[in-house]
C-alpha positions in Angstrom: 71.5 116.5 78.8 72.6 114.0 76.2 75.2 115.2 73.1 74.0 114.9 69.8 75.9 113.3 67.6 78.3 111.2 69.3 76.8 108.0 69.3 78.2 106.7 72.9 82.2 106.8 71.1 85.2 108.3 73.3 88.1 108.7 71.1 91.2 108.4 72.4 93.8 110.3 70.7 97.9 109.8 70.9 97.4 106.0 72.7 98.0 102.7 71.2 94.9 100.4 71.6 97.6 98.0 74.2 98.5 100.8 76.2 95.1 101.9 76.8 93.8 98.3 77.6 96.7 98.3 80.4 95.9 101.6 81.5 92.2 100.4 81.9 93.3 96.8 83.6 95.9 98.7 86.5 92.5 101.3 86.9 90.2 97.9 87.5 92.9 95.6 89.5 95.4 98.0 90.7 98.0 96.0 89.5 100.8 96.5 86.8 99.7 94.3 84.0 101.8 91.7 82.5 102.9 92.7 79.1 104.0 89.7 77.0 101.0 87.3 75.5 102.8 83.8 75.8 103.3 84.2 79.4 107.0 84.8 79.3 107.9 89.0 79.8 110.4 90.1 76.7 112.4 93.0 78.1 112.1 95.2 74.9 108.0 94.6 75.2 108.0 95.2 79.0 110.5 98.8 78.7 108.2 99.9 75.5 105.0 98.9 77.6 106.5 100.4 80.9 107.4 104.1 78.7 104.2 104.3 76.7 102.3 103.7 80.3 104.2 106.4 82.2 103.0 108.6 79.5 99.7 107.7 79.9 99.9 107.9 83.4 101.2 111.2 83.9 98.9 112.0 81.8 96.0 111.2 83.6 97.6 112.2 86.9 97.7 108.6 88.4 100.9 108.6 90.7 101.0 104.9 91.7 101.0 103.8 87.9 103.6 106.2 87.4 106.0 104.8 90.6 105.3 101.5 89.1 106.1 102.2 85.6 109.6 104.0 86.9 110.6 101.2 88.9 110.1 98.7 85.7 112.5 100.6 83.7 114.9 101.5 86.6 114.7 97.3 86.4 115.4 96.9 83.4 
């Protein structure tokens, strides 16, 4: 049975629109995605990335993401 009124949205609340696109490309790949646009990975952009994705992935129970994430900012 199809909702009413929802119109095919998911709202994702308490996630930046970058963090969730990461979360989504480790979910496809399985691989921790890079963080900085020009190619070269700023430390301040990778640790904010790296926290705001352990979040997420505690969140959503996915263990690997959450080793990975960890071992960035032990890195770091």
């Amino acid at each position: 049975m199809k909702e009413s009124g929802t119109g095919g949205v998911v709202l994702i609340r308490d996630m930046e629109a970058q963090v969730f696109e990461a979360l989504l490309y480790f979910i496809y790949t399985d691989m921790f995605p890079e963080m900085a646009r020009d190619g070269e990975e700023k430390e301040e952009v990778v640790m904010a990335m790296a926290q705001h994705l352990l979040v997420a992935a505690d969140r959503y129970d996915m263990e690997r993401l959450k080793l990975m994430c960890e071992e960035k900012l032990c890195r770091i």
